[in-house]
C-alpha positions in Angstrom: 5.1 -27.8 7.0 4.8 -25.5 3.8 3.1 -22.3 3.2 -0.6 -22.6 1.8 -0.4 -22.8 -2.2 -3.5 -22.3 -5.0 -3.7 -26.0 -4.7 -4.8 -25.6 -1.5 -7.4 -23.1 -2.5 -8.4 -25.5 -5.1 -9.0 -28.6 -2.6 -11.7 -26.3 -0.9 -13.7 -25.6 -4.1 -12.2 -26.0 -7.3 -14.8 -23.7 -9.1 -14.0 -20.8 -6.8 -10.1 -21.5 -7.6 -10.7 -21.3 -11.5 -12.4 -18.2 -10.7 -9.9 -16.4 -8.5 -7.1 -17.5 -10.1 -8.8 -15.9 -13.5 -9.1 -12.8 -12.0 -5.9 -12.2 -10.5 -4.6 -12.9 -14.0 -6.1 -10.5 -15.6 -5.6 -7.5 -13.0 -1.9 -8.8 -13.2 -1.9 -9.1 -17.0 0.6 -6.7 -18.7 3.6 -5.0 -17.3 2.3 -1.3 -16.0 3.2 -3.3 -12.3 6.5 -5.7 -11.4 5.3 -8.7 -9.6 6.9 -7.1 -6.1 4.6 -4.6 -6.2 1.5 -6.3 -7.4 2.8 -8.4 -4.1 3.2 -5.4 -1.7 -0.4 -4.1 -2.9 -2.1 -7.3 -2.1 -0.6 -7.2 1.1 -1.7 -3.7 1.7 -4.9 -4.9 0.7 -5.1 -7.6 3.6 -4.0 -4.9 6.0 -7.0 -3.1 5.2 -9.7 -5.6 4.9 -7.9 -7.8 7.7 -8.0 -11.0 5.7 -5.1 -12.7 8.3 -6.0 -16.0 7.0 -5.3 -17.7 4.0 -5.2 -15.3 1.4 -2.8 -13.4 3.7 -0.6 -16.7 3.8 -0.9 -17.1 0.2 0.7 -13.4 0.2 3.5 -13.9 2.0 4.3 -16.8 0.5 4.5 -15.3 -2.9 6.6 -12.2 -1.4 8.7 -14.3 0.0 9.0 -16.4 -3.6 9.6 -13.0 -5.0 12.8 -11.7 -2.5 11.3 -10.0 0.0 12.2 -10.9 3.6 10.6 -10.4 7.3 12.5 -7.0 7.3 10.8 -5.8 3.8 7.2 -7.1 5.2 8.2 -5.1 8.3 9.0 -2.0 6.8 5.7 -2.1 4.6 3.9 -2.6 7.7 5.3 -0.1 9.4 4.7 2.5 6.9 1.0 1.8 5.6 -0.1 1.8 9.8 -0.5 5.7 9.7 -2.7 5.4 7.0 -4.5 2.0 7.6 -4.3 2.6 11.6 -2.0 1.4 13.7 -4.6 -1.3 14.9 -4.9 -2.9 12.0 -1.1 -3.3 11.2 -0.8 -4.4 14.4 -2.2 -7.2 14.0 -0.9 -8.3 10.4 2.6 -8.0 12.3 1.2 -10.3 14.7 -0.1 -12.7 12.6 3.2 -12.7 10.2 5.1 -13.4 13.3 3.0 -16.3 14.1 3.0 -17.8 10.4 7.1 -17.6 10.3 6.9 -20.0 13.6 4.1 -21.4 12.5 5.9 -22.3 9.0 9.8 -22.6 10.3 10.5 -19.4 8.2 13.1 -16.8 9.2 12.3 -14.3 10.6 13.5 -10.1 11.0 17.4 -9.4 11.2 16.4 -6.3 13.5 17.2 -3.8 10.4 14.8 -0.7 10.6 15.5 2.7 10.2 15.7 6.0 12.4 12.2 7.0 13.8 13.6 10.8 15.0 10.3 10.4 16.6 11.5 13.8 18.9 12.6 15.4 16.0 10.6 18.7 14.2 9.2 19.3 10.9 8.1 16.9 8.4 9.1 16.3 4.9 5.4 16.3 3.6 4.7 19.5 1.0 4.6 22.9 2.7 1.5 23.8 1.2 0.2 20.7 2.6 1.5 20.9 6.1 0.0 24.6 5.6 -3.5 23.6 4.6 -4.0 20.9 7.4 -2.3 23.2 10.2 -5.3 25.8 9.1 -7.9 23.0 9.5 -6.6 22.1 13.0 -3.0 22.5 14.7 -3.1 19.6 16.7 -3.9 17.0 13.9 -1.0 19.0 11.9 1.7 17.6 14.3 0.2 14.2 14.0 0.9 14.3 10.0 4.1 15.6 10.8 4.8 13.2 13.1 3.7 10.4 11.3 5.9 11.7 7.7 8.8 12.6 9.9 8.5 8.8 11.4 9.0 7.5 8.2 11.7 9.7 6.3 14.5 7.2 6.8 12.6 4.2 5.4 14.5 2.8 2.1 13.9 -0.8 1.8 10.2 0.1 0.2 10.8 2.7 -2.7 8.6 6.2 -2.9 6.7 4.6 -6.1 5.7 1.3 -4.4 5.0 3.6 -1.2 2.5 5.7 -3.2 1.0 2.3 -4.4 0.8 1.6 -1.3 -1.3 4.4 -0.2 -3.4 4.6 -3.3 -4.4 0.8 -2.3 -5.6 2.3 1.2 -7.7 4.9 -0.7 -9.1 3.3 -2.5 -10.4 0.6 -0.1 -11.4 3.0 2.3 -12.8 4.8 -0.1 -10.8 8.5 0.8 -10.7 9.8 -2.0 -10.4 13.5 -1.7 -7.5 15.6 0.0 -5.2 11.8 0.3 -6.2 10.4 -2.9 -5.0 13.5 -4.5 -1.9 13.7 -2.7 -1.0 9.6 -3.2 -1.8 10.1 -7.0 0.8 13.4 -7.2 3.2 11.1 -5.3 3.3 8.5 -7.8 3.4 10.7 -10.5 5.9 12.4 -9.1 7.8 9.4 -8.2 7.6 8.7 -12.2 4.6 6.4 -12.2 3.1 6.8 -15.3 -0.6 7.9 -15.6 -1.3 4.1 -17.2 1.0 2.5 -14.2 -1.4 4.8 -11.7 -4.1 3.4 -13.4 -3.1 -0.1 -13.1 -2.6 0.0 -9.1 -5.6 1.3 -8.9 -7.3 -1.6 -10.8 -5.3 -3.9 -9.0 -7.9 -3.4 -5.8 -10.4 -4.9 -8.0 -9.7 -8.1 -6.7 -10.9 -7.0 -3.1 -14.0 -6.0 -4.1 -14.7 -4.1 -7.3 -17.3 -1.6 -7.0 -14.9 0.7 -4.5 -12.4 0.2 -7.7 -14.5 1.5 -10.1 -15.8 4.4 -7.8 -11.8 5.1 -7.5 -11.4 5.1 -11.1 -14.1 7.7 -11.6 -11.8 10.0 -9.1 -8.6 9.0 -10.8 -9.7 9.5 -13.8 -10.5 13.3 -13.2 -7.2 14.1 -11.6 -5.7 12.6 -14.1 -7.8 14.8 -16.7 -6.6 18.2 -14.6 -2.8 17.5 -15.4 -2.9 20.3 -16.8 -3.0 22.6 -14.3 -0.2 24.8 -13.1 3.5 22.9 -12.3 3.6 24.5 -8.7 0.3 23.3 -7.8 0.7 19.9 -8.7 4.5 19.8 -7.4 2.8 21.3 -4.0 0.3 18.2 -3.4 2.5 15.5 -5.1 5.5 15.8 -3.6 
């Protein structure tokens, strides 16, 4: 038994195949994004929308093709659940798990990282953690809970991470205080603007008018560069 392939998209309707498969092409066209992290977005992307069915198949099929393993896909879920919800990364690790029985494929080694789930303080910004514990204490130990969680993670880098994130912006459409923050992490993970750009146009493919609602955002931030080092070091860290 093999993985689902764009043949098998094409045996359900081959007109809807020719137009997928053009649009994927061009959101992948050009080299602002590697072919991992195209992957890892569409991925994401699933997560988000919970498409656990064939497109989700189809993605971890191509991760796979492209040298990720079951501890990779791991990681990425585990990092995107704070931001996604738990609930729905929940259940794309349940449903990976059933397609690497389902398809014979291996599966995790048991690799992680440490969770110092007990420990204090979070890596996020001060000026962040500042801003949110003024808004409401309680939710500030939750954010630095969930950052301090995730500090040890290395198999996914800081630039596909902020990818990442920008990808669950954008399709739930927060685009304030997180948008901002996932855009300085990228940049400060040296993303170029144009490589920012490009991830954010990758969501395109899941449903385009949210994209070009994100790109009216981005391209604002993007416009305010400008503005003083320490303020932009303070939210993009």
């Amino acid at each position: 038994m093999t993985l689902p392939t764009q043949t098998t998209v094409k045996d359900l309707d081959p007109v809807f195949a020719e137009m997928a498969a053009a649009s994927f092409q061009l959101v992948g066209n050009g080299t602002a994004l590697t072919p991992r992290e195209r992957i890892l977005l569409n991925l994401v992307a699933d997560v988000c929308e919970q498409v656990l069915g064939m497109p989700y198949e189809l993605h971890v099929r191509a991760a796979l093709d492209n040298g990720l393993d079951a501890d990779d896909l791991r990681e990425l879920l585990r990092f995107i659940s704070y931001d996604s919800g738990y609930p729905a990364a929940l259940a794309a690790l349940e449903r990976l798990a059933e397609i690497e029985r389902e398809y014979g494929l291996p599966g995790p080694t048991g690799q992680g990282h440490e969770v110092n789930a007990d420990g204090t303080g979070s890596p996020m910004p001060a000026a962040m953690r500042a801003e949110v514990r003024t808004l409401d204490p309680g939710f500030a130990d939750y954010m630095d809970l969930q950052s301090r969680m995730r500090a040890g993670m290395s198999r996914i880098s800081v630039r596909e991470r902020a990818f990442a994130t920008l990808t669950v912006d954008v399709l739930y459409q927060t685009l304030q205080e997180s948008f901002r923050a996932h855009v300085g992490r990228a940049l400060g993970a040296g993303a170029t603007p144009d490589e920012v750009r490009a991830a954010v146009r990758a969501t395109a493919t899941f449903g385009m008018t949210r994209t070009w609602r994100a790109m009216n955002v981005l391209d604002a931030l993007l416009a305010d560069q400008e503005q003083p080092q320490g303020e932009q070091m303070a939210w993009g860290a």
